[in-house]
Each structure stands twice: as structure tokens, then as C-alpha cells.
C-alpha positions in Angstrom: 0.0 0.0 0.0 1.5 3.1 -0.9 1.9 6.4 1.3 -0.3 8.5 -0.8 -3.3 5.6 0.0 -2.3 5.4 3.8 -2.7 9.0 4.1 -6.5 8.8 2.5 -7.2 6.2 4.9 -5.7 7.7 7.6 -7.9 10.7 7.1 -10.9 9.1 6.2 -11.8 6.9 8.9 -15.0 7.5 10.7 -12.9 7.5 14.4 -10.2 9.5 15.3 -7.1 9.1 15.5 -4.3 10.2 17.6 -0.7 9.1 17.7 1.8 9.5 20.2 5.4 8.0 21.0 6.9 6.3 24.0 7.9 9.8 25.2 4.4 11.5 25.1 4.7 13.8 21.6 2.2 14.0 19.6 3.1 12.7 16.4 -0.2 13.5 14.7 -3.9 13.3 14.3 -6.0 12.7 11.5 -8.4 15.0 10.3 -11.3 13.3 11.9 -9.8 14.0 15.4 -9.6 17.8 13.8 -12.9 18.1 13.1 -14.3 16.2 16.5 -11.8 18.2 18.5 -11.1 21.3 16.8 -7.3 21.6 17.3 -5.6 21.8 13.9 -2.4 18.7 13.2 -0.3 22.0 12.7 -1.5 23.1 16.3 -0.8 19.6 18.1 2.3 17.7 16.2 5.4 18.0 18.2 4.3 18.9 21.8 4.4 17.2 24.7 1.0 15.6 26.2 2.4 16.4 29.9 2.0 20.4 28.2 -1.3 19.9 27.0 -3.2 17.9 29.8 -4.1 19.7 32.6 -6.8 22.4 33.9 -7.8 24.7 32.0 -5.3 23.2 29.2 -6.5 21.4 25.6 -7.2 18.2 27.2 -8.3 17.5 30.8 -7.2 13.9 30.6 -4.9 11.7 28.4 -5.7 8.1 27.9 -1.9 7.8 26.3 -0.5 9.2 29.4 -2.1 6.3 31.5 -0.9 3.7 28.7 2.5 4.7 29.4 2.3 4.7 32.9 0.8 1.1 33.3 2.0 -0.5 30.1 -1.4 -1.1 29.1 -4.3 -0.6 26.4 -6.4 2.2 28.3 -10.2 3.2 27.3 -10.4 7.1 29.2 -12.9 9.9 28.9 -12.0 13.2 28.8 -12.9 16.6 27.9 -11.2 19.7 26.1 -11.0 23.1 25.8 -13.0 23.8 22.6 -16.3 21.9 25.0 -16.1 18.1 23.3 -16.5 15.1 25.2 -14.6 12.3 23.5 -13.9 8.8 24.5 -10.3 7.3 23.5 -9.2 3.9 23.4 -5.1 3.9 23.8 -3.3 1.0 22.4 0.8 0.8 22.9 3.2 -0.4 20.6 6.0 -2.0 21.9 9.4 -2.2 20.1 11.2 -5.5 20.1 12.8 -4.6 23.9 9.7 -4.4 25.0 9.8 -0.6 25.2 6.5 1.5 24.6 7.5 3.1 20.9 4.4 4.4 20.0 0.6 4.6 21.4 -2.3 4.5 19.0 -5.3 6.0 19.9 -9.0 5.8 18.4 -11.6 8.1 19.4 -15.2 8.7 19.3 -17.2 11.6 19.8 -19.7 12.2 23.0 -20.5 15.8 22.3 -23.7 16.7 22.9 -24.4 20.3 22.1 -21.7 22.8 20.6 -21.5 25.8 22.2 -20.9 28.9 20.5 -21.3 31.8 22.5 -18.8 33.0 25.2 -21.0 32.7 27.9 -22.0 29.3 27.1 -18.8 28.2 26.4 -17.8 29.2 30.2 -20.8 26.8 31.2 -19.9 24.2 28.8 -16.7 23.5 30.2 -17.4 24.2 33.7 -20.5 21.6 33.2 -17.7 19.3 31.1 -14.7 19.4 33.8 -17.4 18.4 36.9 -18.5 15.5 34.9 -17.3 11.8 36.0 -15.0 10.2 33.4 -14.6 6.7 32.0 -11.2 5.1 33.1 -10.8 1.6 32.4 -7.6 -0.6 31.1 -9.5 -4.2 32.2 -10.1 -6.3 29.7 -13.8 -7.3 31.1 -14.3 -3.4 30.7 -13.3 -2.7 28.0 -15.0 -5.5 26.0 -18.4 -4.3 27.9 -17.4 -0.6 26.8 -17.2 -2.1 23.1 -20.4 -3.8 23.6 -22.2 -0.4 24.4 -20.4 1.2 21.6 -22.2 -1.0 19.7 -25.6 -1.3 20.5 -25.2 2.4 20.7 -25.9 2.8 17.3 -29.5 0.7 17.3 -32.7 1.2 19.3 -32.6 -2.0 21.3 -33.6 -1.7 24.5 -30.6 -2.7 26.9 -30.4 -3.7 30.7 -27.4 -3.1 32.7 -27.0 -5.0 35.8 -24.2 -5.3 38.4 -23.6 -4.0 42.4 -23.1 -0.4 43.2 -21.2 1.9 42.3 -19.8 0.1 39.1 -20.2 2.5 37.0 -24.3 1.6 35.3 -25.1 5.5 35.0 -21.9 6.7 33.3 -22.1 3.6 31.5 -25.6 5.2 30.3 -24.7 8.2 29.4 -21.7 7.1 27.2 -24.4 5.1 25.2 -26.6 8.0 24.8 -24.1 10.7 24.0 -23.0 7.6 21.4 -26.1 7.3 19.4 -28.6 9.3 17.1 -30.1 10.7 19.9 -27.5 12.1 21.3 -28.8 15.6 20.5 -31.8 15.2 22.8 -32.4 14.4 26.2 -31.1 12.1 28.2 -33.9 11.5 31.1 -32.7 9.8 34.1 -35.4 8.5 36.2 -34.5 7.0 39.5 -37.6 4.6 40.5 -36.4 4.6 44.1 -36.3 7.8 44.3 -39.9 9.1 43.5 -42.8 7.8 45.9 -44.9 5.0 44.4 -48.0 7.5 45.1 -46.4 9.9 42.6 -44.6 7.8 40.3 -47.2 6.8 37.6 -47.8 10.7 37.2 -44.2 11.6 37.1 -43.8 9.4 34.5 -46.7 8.8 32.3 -48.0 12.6 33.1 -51.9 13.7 34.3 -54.8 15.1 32.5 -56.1 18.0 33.9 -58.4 17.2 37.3 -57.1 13.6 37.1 -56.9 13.7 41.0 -57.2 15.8 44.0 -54.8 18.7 43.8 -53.9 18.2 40.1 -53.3 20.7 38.2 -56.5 21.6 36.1 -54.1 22.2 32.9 -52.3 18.7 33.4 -48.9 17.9 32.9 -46.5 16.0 30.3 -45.1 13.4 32.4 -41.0 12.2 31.9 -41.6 10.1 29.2 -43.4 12.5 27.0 -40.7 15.0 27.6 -37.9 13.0 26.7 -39.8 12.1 23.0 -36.9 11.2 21.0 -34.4 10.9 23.3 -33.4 8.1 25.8 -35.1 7.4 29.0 -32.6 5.8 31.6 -34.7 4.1 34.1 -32.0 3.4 37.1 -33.5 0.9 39.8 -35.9 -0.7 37.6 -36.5 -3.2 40.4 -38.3 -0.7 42.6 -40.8 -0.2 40.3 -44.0 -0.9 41.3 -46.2 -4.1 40.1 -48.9 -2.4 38.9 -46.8 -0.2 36.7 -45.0 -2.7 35.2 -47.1 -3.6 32.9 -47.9 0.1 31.8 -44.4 0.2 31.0 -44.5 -3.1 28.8 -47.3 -1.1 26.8 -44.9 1.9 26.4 -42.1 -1.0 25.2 -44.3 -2.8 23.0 -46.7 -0.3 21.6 -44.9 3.0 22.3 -47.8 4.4 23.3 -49.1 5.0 26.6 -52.1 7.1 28.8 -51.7 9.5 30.8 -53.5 9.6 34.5 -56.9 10.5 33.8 -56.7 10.6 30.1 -58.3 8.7 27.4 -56.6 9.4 24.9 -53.2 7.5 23.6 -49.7 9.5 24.1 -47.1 8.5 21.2 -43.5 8.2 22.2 -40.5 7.4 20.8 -37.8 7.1 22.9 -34.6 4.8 23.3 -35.0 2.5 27.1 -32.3 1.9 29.0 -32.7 0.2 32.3 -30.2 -0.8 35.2 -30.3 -2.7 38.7 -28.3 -4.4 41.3 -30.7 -6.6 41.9 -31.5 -10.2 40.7 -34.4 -9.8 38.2 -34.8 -13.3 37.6 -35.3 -14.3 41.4 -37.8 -11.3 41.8 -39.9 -13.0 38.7 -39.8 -16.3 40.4 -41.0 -14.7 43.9 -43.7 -12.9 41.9 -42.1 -9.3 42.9 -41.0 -8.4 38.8 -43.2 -9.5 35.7 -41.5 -12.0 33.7 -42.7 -10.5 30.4 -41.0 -7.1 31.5 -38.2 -8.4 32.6 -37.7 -10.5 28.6 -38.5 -7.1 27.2 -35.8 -5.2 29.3 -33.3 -7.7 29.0 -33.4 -7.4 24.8 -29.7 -6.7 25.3 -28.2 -8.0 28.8 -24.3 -5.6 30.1 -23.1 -6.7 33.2 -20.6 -5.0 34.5 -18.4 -6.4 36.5 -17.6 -5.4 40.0 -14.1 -3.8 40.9 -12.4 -6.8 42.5 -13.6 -8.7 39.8 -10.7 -6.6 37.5 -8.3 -5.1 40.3 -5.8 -4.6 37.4 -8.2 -1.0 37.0 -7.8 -0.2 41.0 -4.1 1.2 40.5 -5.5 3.1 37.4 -8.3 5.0 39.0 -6.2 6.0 41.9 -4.4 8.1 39.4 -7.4 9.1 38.0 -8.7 9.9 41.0 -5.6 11.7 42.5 -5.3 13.8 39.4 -9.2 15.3 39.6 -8.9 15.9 43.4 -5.5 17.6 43.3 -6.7 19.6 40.5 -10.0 20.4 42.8 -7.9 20.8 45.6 -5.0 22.4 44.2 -2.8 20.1 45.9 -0.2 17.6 44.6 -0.6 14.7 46.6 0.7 11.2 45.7 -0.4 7.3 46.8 2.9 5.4 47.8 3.3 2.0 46.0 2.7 0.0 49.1 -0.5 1.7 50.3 -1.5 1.4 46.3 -0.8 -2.4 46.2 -2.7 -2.7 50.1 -5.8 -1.1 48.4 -5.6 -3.2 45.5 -6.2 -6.5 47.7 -9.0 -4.9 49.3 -13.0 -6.2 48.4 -14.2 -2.6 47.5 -18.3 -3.7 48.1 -18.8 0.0 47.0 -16.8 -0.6 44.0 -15.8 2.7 42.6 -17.5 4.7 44.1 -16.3 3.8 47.0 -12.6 4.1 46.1 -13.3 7.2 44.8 -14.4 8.4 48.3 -11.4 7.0 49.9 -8.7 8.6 47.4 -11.0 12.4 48.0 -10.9 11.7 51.5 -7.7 11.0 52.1 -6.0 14.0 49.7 -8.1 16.2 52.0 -7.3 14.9 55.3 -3.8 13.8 54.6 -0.8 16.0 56.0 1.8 16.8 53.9 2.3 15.6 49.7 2.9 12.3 50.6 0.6 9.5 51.3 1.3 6.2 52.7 -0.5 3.8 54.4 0.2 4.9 57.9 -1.9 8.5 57.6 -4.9 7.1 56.5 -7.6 5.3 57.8 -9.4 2.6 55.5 -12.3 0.1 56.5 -10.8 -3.4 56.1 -7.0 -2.4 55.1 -5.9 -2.8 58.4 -5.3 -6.7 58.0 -4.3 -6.9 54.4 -1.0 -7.3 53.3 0.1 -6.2 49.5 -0.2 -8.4 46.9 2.4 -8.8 44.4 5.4 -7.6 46.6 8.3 -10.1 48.6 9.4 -9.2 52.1 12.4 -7.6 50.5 10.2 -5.8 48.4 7.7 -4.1 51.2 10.9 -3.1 53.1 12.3 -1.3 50.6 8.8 0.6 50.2 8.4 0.9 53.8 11.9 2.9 53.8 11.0 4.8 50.5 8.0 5.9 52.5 10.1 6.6 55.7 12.8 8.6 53.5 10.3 10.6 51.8 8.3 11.4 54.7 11.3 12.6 56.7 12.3 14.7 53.5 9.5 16.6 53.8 9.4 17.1 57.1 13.6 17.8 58.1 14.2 19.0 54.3 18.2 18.6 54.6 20.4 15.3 54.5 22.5 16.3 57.4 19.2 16.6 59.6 17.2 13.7 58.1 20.7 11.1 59.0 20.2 12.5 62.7 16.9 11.5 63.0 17.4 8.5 61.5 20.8 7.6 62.8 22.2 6.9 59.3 25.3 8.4 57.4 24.3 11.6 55.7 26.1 9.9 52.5 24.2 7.1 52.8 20.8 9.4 53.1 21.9 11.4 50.4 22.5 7.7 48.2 19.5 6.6 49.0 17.3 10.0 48.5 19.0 9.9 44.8 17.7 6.6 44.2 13.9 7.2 44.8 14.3 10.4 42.7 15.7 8.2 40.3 12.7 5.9 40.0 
């Protein structure tokens, strides 16, 4: 194939693309990637991605900057500062020393509105840099992220099940912002959340007098309103009998009636639903119809839960670090042990509960460093880390020792009295760690 070809290809391709080298510079982008991101090939070749990822930079994330730190294909999130939301998928190439020589990245689009004026621009990226972000270099993830990418593109109802806090309403969102409806709403309903007295008129709307202390115009319900867009119905499993099987009419028919009315609503929406609970033993205890629950589960993604692919914990703790720090303006950084200590732990409130953790402890930790001794984590304190020798944890436990003392007696000459070493061998070993 000759050059001329390659480069038609190259700048053809419905993704993105974005390549970088085992150092971080940009190489190039296609023209695809221009177009999604608006930064010119002129305006990104050369530079560094440690000089364009930051706050208030061109990219508020790098999914090739996490390849090269774990050695890994990455899928990532992030935002810019022309107001897109993209998703990347990072893949390294490694030379035949097993050295990182270049990253490839494909890209797709999650933008949902462009903004255009100043002011909105200012809201778009505010709105853009608070969002959550999809960080992921497990294989289980990423073939459920591929999955979704996929089913993005159809109407088929889908039904995403696992615990907590894995991730079921980002998940959501990135199919949404991924399909033809992405230019309309995205209506999250959570059916635990609203009182089963209110719910059927929340969601299928009233006619006007329908019941004491309507109002006597009526009212669209969240269905109606989200015509054309997707409806993202989050605890489908609280949902009460007797409106299940309004909902298999909205499903099967797309229509529906509102409370009071007589007259059939048409819809057209895209249905999403999510739980953590086990449809199929609700069914057999007569708690969730069976026909629903065949008509939700059109297209089944479980995700899987975070101890189930640990190889992501060290990931998001980087993620993690890097949004609070930013939030915080602090620059605060997880020692290898405590990260390998956290990485054998169960996690029951999967991310979201390691997110917690990493926020809590950059705000309540003293000084830049943080090691396993200055924080306080439910369950850690019987674990040991996995993946390390004896030798191994004692030369992190000195790291950690080193480094703490650094920052608290700042010279060699005082950090060898406190820790009744040679100040040559201090300064030796401090020149190591910096090394790393």
C-alpha cells in the first residue's frame, strides 16, 4: 500500500485518530480528530501531552498518558477546551525490547451540544470538567465498553445490571451521547427515588383534574418530555407491580395514557434500564413480571464489580488523584505499598467507594505524601500487599520513611540525625527514589 493511500485512509476513517510515541509527543492526528476536537495537526504535532493535559489546558485527561504509565491498552474519557466530550481507546506499541515506541489511539465523539457563544462556552466546560469520566484498562471493561459502543448505534432496549457503584449510569450516558439521539435528552429516572404515590404521574403525566390537587391544565409526564431521546430508568426493580405492565405497553406499543386521560400519548424514545438486583429471582418470587423483565433484557451488560478486574484499581487511583488535586490544588501522591494494600482490598462500594477514599484522604492527609500509615481505611488494616516479597515491602516501607522525613527535616544532614544513618548514605539513597 502506498503512502499517498495510507494517508487517505488515515484521514478518512470515521474515528479519530491520535498518535503518540513512548515519550508523550504527539506525532499526529487525522483529520477526523480535527474536526471532533477542533485543534488543527499543525497546532498539536510536536508537543508534549504532559503540556497539553491539565486544567484549564487542551485536554483534561490523556488516555496515552495512562498507557505509558501502566503498560497497558487504556479506554479514558476526557474533555477539552473547545467543550467536546470524547472517548479514547489507547493501544501501545511495543518495540522489540519491550519498550513503549508508540501509542495509538482511536476516538469517538460524546458531544452533545456545541456551544458557540462566550458565555455558554464558560458553562460548557465548567459543566464538562465536573462530569465523572470513564477510566478503564480491564479487559472485562473494556469488552463491555465495546459492547455499548455498539448497541449504541440501534434502538434495542438494553439492561445493565451489576452492584453499586460500578459505573451503570456513566455507563448510560456514554451510550446515549454515542447514538442518534444524542442531540436530545437524556432522562434519568431513579424509581427509588420518587414515591410510588407519585410515580405513575411523574412518569406517564396527568390530564387535567385527574386527581385531588392536580393541576387543572395537566402535565406531560417524563416520558413524554424525553420524546426522541433516551429514558434511563436506574432501579428498575423498585418499580411498582402495577406499573410494570404500563411500562411493557410503552415498550411494546410506544404508546401510553396519561393519568386520567383517554386518549393514547405517542413516544418514541430509546430505554435503558439498570439494577443491582437479581431480576430473575424477583420473577420467580412474583415481585417483577417475567414478560418485562424478557423485554428489558433485549440486550443484557453486566458490568463487572471492581475486585472482579483489580488490574483497574491502580488506574483509578491516578485518575482519581489527578481530579482531586486539581479540585484541591494540591499535589498529593499514593505510595506504591498503600496502592498495592488497596488493590487486595474487596471494595463492596466498587468505585464509588474508592473514589471516596482517594478524595478523603488527599483532604485529610498532611503533607504531599501519602502512605499507608496516615490514612484510615475500612478493612485495610489486615491486608498485606499483593504482588510484593518481604524484601520488596521493606524497601517501600523505607521509601516511605525517606520521603516522609524529607518533607518534614528538608536537609540530608538533619534527616541522617533523625534516622541515625550516614548523611552519604541518606543522600544515596534519596538519589535513588528520585531516580525511580
Amino acid at each position: 500500500m502506498d503512502k499517498k493511500l495510507l494517508e487517505i485512509v488515515f484521514d478518512n476513517l470515521y474515528n479519530g485518530i491520535y498518535v503518540v510515541d513512548g515519550k508523550g509527543i504527539t506525532i499526529g492526528v487525522n483529520k477526523t480528530f480535527e474536526e471532533m476536537s477542533g485543534f488543527s495537526n499543525k497546532e498539536l504535532a510536536g508537543k508534549s501531552l504532559y503540556d497539553l493535559v491539565g486544567k484549564d489546558n487542551y485536554f483534561s485527561g490523556s488516555a496515552s498518558l495512562l498507557v505509558l504509565e501502566r503498560k497497558c491498552p487504556v479506554t479514558a474519557t476526557y474533555s477539552t477546551s473547545t467543550n467536546r466530550k470524547l472517548l479514547v481507546k489507547g493501544r501501545p506499541i511495543f518495540n522489540p525490547q519491550g519498550e513503549i515506541e508508540y501509542i495509538i489511539n482511536t476516538i469517538w465523539d460524546l458531544t452533545v451540544v456545541h456551544y458557540n457563544q462566550q458565555i455558554d462556552a464558560d458553562t460548557a466546560r465548567s459543566h464538562l470538567l465536573s462530569e465523572d469520566d470513564l477510566v478503564t484498562c480491564s479487559e472485562k471493561m473494556s469488552s463491555v465498553i465495546d459492547l455499548a459502543l455498539r448497541v449504541a448505534e440501534t434502538d434495542s432496549t438494553i439492561l445493565l445490571t451489576g452492584e453499586s457503584g460500578v459505573g451503570k449510569s456513566l455507563l448510560a450516558k456514554t451510550i446515549h451521547r454515542s447514538s442518534e439521539r444524542k442531540h436530545n435528552v437524556l432522562m434519568k429516572i431513579n424509581c427509588a427515588a420518587i414515591p410510588e404515590s407519585l410515580i405513575e404521574a411523574e412518569l406517564f403525566g396527568y390530564e387535567g383534574g385527574a386527581f385531588t390537587g392536580a393541576d387543572n391544565r395537566g402535565k406531560a409526564g417524563l416520558l413524554e418530555t424525553a420524546k426522541g431521546g433516551t429514558v434511563f430508568l436506574d432501579e428498575i426493580s423498585e418499580l411498582p407491580l402495577h406499573l410494570q405492565s404500563k411500562l411493557l405497553g410503552v415498550i411494546q406499543e410506544k404508546e401510553f395514557y396519561r393519568v386520567g386521560g383517554r386518549e393514547a400519548q405517542q413516544t418514541d424514545i430509546r430505554l435503558i434500564a439498570a439494577t443491582n438486583k437479581d431480576l430473575i429471582k424477583l420473577v420467580s418470587e412474583g415481585q417483577f413480571r417475567e414478560d418485562l423483565y424478557y423485554r428489558l433484557n433485549v440486550v443484557p451488560i453486566p458490568l463487572p464489580a471492581l475486585r472482579e478486574r483489580k488490574e483497574d484499581i491502580p488506574t483509578l487511583i491516578q485518575h482519581f488523584t489527578d481530579k482531586y488535586n486539581h479540585k484541591y490544588n494540591s499535589y498529593k501522591k499514593f505510595s506504591e505499598n498503600l496502592i498495592n494494600q488497596m488493590v487486595s482490598m474487596p471494595w463492596k462500594g466498587n468505585i464509588r467507594e474508592l473514589e471516596n477514599v482517594v478524595e478523603r484522604s488527599i483532604v485529610t492527609t498532611p503533607g504531599d505524601f501519602i502512605s499507608w500509615e496516615k490514612v484510615q481505611i475500612p478493612g485495610m488494616e489486615n491486608t498485606i500487599p499483593s504482588g510484593l516479597g518481604l524484601k520488596e515491602m521493606l524497601a517501600e516501607r523505607e521509601k516511605e520513611i525517606l520521603l516522609q522525613a524529607q518533607e518534614q527535616y528538608r536537609t540530608t544532614r538533619r534527616i541522617a540525625a533523625v534516622l541515625d544513618i550516614s548523611q552519604a548514605s541518606t543522600a544515596r539513597k534519596l538519589k535513588s527514589i528520585r531516580e525511580k
